[in-house]
C-alpha positions in Angstrom: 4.4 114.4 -25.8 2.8 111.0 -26.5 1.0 110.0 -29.1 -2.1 108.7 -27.2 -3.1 105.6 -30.5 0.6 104.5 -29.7 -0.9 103.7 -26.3 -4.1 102.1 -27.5 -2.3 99.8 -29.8 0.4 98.5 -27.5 -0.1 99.8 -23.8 1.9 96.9 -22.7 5.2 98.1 -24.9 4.5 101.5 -23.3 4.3 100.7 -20.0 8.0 98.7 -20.5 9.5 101.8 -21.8 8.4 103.9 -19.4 9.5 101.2 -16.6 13.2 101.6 -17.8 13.1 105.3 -17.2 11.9 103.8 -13.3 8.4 104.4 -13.9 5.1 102.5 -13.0 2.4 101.7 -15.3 0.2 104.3 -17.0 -1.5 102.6 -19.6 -4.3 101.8 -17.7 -5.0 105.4 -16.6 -4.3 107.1 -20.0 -6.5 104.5 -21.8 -9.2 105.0 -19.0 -9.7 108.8 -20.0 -8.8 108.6 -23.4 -12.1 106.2 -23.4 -14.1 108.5 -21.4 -12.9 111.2 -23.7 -14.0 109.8 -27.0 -17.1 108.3 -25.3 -18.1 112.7 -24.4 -16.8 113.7 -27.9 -19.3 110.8 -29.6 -22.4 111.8 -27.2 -22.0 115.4 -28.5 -21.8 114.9 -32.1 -24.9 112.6 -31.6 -26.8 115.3 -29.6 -25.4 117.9 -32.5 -26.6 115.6 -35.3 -30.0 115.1 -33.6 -30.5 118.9 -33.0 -29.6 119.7 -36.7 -32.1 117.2 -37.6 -34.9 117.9 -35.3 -34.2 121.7 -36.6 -34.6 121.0 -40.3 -38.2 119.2 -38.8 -39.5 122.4 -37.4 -39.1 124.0 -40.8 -41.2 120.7 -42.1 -43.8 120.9 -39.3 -44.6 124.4 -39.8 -44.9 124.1 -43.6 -47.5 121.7 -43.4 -49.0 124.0 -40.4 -48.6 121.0 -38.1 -47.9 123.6 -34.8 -48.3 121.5 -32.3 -45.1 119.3 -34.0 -43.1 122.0 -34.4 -43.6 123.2 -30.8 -42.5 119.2 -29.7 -39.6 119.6 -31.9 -38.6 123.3 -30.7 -38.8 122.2 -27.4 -36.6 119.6 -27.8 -33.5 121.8 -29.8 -34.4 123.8 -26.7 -33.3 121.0 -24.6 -30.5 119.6 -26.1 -28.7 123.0 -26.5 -28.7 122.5 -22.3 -27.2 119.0 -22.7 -24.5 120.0 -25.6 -23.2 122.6 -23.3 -22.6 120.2 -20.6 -21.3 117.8 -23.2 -19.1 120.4 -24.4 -17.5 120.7 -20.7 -17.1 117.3 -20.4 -15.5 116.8 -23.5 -12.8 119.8 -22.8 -12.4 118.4 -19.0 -11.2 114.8 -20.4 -9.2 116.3 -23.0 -7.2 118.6 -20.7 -6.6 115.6 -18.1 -5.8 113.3 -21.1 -3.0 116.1 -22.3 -2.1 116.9 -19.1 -1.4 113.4 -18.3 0.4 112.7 -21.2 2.6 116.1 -20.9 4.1 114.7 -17.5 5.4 111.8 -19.0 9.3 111.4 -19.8 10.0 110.5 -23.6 10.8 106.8 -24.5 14.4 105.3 -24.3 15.6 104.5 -27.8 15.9 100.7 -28.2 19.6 101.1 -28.1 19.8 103.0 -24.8 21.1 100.5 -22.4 19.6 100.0 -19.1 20.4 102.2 -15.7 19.0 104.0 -13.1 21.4 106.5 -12.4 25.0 107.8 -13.5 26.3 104.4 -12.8 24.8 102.8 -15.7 25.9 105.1 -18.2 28.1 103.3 -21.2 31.7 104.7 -21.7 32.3 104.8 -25.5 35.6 106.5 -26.4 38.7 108.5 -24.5 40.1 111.2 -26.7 43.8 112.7 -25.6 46.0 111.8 -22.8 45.0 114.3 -19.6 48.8 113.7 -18.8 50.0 115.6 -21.7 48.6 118.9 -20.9 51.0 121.5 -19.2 49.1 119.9 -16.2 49.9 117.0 -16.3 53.2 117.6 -15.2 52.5 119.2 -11.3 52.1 117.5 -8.4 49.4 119.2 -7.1 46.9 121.3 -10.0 45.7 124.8 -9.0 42.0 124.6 -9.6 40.5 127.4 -12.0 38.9 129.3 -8.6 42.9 130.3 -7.5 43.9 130.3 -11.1 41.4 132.8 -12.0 41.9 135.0 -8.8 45.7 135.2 -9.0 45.2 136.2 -12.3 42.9 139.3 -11.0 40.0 137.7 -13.8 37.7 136.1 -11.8 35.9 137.9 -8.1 33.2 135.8 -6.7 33.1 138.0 -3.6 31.5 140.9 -5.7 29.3 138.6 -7.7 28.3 137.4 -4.2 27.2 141.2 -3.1 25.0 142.2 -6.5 23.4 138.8 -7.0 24.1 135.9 -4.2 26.0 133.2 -4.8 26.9 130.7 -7.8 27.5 133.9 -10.2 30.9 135.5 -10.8 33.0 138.3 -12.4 35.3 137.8 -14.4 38.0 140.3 -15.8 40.9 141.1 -17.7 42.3 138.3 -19.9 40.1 135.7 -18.3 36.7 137.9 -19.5 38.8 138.2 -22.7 39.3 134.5 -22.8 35.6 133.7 -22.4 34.8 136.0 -24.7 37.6 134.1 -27.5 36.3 130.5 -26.3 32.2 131.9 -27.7 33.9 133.4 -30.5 35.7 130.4 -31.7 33.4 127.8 -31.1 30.7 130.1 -33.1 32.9 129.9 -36.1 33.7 126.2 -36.2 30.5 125.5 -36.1 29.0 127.8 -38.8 32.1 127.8 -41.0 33.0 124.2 -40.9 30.2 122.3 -39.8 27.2 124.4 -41.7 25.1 125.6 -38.7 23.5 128.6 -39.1 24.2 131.4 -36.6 20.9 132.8 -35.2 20.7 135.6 -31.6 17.4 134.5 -30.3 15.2 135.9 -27.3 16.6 135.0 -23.8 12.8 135.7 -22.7 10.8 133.2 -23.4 6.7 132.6 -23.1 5.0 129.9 -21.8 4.3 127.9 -25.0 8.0 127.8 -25.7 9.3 126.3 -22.8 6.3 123.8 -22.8 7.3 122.7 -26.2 10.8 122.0 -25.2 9.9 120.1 -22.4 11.1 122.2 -19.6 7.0 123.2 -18.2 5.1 122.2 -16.9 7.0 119.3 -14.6 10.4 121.2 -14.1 9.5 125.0 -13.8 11.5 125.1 -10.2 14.5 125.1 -12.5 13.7 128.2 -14.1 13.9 131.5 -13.6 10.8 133.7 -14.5 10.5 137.5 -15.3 6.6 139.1 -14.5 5.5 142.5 -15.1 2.0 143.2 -13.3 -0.7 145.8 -14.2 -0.8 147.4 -11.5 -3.4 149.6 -12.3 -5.7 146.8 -13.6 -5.3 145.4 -10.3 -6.0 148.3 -8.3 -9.6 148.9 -10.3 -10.7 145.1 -10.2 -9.9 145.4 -6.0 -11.9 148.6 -5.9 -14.9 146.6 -8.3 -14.6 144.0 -5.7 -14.5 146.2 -2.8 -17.7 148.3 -3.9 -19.5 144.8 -4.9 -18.5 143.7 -1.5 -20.3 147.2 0.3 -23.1 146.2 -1.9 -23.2 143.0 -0.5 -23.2 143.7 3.1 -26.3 147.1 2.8 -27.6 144.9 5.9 -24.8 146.0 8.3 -24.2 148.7 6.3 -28.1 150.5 6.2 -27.9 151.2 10.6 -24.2 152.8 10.0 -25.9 155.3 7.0 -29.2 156.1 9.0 -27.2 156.7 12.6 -25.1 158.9 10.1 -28.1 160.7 8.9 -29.2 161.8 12.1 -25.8 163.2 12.9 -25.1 165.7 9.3 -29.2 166.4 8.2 -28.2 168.3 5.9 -28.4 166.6 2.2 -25.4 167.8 0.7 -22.8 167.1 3.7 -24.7 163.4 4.5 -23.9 162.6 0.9 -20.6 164.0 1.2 -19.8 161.5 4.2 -21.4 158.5 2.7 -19.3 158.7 -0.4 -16.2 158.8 1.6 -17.2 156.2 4.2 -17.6 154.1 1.3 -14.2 155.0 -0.5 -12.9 154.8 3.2 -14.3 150.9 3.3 -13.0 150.2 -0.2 -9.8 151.7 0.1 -9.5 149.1 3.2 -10.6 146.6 1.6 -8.0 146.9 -0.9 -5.1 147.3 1.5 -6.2 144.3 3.9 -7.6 141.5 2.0 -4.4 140.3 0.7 -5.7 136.8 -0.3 -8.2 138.2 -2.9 -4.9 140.3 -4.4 -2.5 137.4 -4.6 -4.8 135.5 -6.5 -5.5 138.0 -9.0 -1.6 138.3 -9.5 -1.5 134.4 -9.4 -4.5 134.1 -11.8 -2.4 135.9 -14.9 -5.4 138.3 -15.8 -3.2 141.1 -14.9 0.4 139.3 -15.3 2.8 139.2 -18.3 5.1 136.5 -17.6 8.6 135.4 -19.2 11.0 132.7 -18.9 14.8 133.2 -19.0 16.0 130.6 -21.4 17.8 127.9 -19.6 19.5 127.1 -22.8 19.3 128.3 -26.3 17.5 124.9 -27.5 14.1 126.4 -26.0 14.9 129.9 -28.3 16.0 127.6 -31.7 13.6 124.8 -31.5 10.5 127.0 -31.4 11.3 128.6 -34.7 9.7 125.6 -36.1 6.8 125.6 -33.5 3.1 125.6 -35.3 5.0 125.6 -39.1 5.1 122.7 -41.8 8.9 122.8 -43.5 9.5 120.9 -46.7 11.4 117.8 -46.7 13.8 119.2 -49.3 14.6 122.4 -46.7 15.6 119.8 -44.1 17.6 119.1 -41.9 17.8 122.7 -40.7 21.0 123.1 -38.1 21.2 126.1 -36.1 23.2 127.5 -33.6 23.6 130.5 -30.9 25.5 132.0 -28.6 23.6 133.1 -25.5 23.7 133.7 -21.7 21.2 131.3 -20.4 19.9 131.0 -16.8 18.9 127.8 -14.5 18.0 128.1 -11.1 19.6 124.7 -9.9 17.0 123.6 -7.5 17.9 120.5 -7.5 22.1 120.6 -6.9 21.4 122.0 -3.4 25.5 121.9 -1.6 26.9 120.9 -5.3 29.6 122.9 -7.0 29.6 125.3 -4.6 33.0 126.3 -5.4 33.8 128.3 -8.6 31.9 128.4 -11.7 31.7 124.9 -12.6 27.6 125.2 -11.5 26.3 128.6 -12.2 23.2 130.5 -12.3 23.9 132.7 -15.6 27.0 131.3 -18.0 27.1 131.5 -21.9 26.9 128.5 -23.9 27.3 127.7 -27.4 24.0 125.3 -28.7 23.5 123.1 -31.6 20.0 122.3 -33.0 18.9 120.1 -35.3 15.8 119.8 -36.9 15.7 116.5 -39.2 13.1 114.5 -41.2 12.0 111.3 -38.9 14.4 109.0 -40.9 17.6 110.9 -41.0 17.8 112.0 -37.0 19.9 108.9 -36.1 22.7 109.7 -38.5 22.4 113.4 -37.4 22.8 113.1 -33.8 26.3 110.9 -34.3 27.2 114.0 -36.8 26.2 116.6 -33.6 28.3 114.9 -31.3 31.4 114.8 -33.6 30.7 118.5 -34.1 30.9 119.1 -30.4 33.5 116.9 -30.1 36.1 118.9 -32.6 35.6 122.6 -30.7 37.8 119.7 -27.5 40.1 118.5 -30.6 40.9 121.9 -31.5 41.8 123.3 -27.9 44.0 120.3 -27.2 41.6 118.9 -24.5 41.5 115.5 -23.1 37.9 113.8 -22.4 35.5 111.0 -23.2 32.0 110.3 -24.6 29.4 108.9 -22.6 26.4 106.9 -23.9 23.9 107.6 -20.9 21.4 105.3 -19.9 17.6 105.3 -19.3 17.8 106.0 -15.7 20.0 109.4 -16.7 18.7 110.6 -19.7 16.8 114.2 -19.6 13.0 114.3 -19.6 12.8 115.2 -23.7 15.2 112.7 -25.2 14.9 109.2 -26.3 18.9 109.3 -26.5 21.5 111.2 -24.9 25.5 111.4 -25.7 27.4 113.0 -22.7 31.0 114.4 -23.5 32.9 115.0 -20.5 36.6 117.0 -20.1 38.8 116.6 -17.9 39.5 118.6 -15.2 43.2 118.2 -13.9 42.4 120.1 -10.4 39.3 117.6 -9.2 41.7 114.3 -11.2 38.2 113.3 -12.8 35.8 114.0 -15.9 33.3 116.3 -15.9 30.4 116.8 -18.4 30.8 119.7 -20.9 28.4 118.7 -23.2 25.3 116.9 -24.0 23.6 115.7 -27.0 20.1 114.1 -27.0 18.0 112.8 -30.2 14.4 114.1 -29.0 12.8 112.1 -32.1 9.7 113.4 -32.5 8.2 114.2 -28.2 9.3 117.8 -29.0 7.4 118.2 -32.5 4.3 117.1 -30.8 4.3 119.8 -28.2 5.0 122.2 -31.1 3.2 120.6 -33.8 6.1 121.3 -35.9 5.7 118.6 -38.9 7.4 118.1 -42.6 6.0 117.5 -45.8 7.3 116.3 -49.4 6.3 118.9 -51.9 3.6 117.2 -54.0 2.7 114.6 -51.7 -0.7 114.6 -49.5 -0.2 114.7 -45.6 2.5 116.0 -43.3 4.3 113.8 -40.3 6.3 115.7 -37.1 9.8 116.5 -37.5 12.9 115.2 -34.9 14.2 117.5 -33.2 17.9 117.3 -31.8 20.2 119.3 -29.5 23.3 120.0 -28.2 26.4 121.9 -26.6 29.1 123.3 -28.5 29.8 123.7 -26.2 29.4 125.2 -22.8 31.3 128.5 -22.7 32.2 128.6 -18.8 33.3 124.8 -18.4 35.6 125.0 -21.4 36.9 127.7 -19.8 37.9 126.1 -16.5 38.9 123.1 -18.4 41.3 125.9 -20.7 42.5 127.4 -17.1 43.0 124.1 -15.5 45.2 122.2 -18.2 46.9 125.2 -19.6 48.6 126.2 -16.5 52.0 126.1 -15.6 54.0 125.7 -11.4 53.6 129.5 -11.8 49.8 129.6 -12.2 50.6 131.1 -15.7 48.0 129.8 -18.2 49.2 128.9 -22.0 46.8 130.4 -24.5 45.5 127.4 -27.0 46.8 127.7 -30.4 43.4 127.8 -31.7 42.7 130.6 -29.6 45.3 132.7 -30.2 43.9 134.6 -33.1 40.7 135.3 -31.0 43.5 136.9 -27.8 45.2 139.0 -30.8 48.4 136.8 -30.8 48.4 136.5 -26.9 50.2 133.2 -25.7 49.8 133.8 -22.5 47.3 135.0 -19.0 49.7 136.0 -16.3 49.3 138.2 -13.0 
């Protein structure tokens, strides 16, 4: 989120950040409802100041008996009650499509982001490990982790396929065991070594949370949403509308109840028959007008609806949503291991294969939550964070500075670390880290304070993998393995296997 005086004081500088994330100018449009905002907000507060004036008259006319003044003057609140209301609209109109504007807008590239518009232009920083050294390194022709994991009997994406469709998997044996060492381990380095704090948030998620993270309202194809309707609220309001509706129409309805009066005289069976013609025609109208249903299901009266987290940032970054934190209980760093959930719209015929792309996986995440000056410092501390769970397993990869054309919607600057993968002969991300500054805080208010000092500013917000649970395991599969398709347990992991050294069939 924007801070909309940033705009009126340099709309120019805003309009060049956003043109390096490949966007056109919205100054021009921001500032043009921003004015016509403040221009309804100051013709209410005059019409409220002249009412509460022209109020305190009528209690001066009247004392001095002057009735024909105070009527003028009663008239007149009279009126401008009319006009305040319509004021009022206007004023909450302008100020929806000035937030609503400003809520679609990427953040701004950090000045050090270099220029890009795509993948391409991203800025390799450092190589870690030689992919040649792994077990891997040392065959012709690398199994990938798809035929590793099936030889091994741990992975079956045939009966993932038959409970859920496809990109989901089961995995089994040593290889679930595995997955379940890889969370395990990168938990504890993270909370031991590097001072996160271990939190199991909700994987359900409202609407407020994922708006604060960034995810609604511009990407909620990417999610995956859980609804429970009242069914029984639904029911009554269609069977409101449908007796409004017979009340409506007592025009065609009148002929129908006097031909049926002619047919049953008698008072009690008439009634009788007009009551359940009238349940008959509400009943119907219930069951057949199907627009009227979906959009009271669409218009959430009768809907309670959840997000599944696509990551655990959403879950950690909203425990500071709506608070003020002291300066001296900062920076908070948190951390969780949780299943998360993304629909991948967009990687339509991508990753296919294998588990490299998937709709549910567990992931390890960093969050950091900073004061304003101390967020750039942090971030290069997150990455090296991530970077040591690769150090530890004895995996090769390389850090990525991305640039403005790649970055997510929410950050001003993203690291990407990428492993490699010996089966595909290329790097693939595994992790990324992004320094939100303070777009995240604003859709949260979520500020910091000095103790003692007057005034509170919005915290940065940072995040990060620590890394993706399923990856690291293909990465673990891939290099580890031997001509035999046996897979060498990482030293590091070892202790989490109970002293296993090996997967084999």
């Amino acid at each position: 989120m924007h801070d909309v005086k940033s705009v009126r004081d340099d709309p120019e500088a805003f309009d060049r950040a956003l043109a390096r994330r490949g966007l056109s100018p919205v100054s021009p449009e921001i500032l043009r409802i921003d004015l016509a905002l403040r221009t309804a907000q100051t013709a209410l507060q005059t019409a409220q100041s002249r009412r509460n004036e022209a109020s305190r008259q009528i209690g001066a006319a009247k004392a001095r008996k002057d009735e024909a003044a105070a009527a003028g003057l009663m008239a007149e609140v009279e009126a401008l009650k009319g006009d305040m209301a319509g004021m009022a609209a206007e004023e909450a109109f302008q100020a929806q499509a000035l937030r609503a504007l400003l809520a679609s807008l990427p953040n701004l590239p950090a000045d050090d982001v270099p220029e890009g518009e795509d993948e391409t232009g991203n800025v390799e920083l450092r190589q870690h490990g030689d992919p040649s050294s792994a077990p891997a390194g040392r065959l012709n022709r690398p199994r990938d982790h798809v035929e590793l994991g099936e030889r091994l009997g741990g992975m079956d994406f045939e009966a993932a396929s038959r409970m859920s469709g496809a990109r989901f998997v089961v995995l089994k044996n040593g290889v679930a065991r595995l997955e379940r060492a890889l969370g395990q381990f990168m938990l504890d380095l993270q909370t031991r070594e590097h001072g996160y704090t271990e939190v199991s948030p909700p994987l359900l998620v409202k609407d407020e949370a994922v708006f604060g993270t960034g995810q609604l309202p511009k990407f909620k194809e990417d999610l995956f949403v859980a609804q429970s309707i009242d069914w029984e609220g639904v029911k009554q309001r269609v069977a409101e509308m449908g007796v409004a509706w017979v009340e409506a129409n007592q025009a065609q309805i009148t002929p129908l109840v006097e031909d049926l009066r002619r047919t049953i005289p008698e008072d009690d069976q008439f009634q009788a028959a007009v009551q359940a013609a009238i349940e008959v025609l509400v009943d119907r109208y219930a069951a057949f007008d199907t627009d009227r249903l979906q959009g009271l299901i669409d218009s959430g009266e009768f809907t309670e609806r959840r997000w599944l987290i696509p990551t655990a940032e959403v879950s950690l970054t909203n425990l500071v949503r709506e608070q003020i934190i002291g300066d001296d209980q900062l920076p908070l760093r948190l951390t969780a291991l949780t299943h998360c959930f993304r629909s991948e719209a967009g990687a339509s015929g991508r990753d296919t294969r294998g588990m490299i792309r998937q709709h549910q996986f567990q992931k390890v995440e960093l969050v950091s939550i900073t004061a304003p000056e101390r967020s750039a410092e942090e971030h290069e501390r997150m990455v090296t964070c991530a970077e040591t769970v690769l150090q530890r397993l004895g995996l090769a990869y390389r850090t990525m500075l991305l640039c403005s054309g790649d970055m997510g919607f929410s950050a001003r600057k993203t690291y990407d670390i990428e492993v490699w993968l010996p089966s595909q002969g290329v790097y693939r991300e595994i992790s990324s880290c992004s320094n939100c500054g303070d777009f995240q805080a604003r859709r949260m208010d979520a500020r910091c304070k000095t103790p003692g000092e007057k005034g509170s500013r919005f915290v940065h917000t940072l995040n990060g993998s620590g890394l993706a649970v399923g990856r690291t395991l293909v990465a673990v599969l891939e290099n580890y393995q031997d001509e035999s398709g046996r897979i060498a347990v990482p030293e590091a992991l070892q202790p989490y296997m109970g002293g296993l050294t090996h997967l084999e069939a």
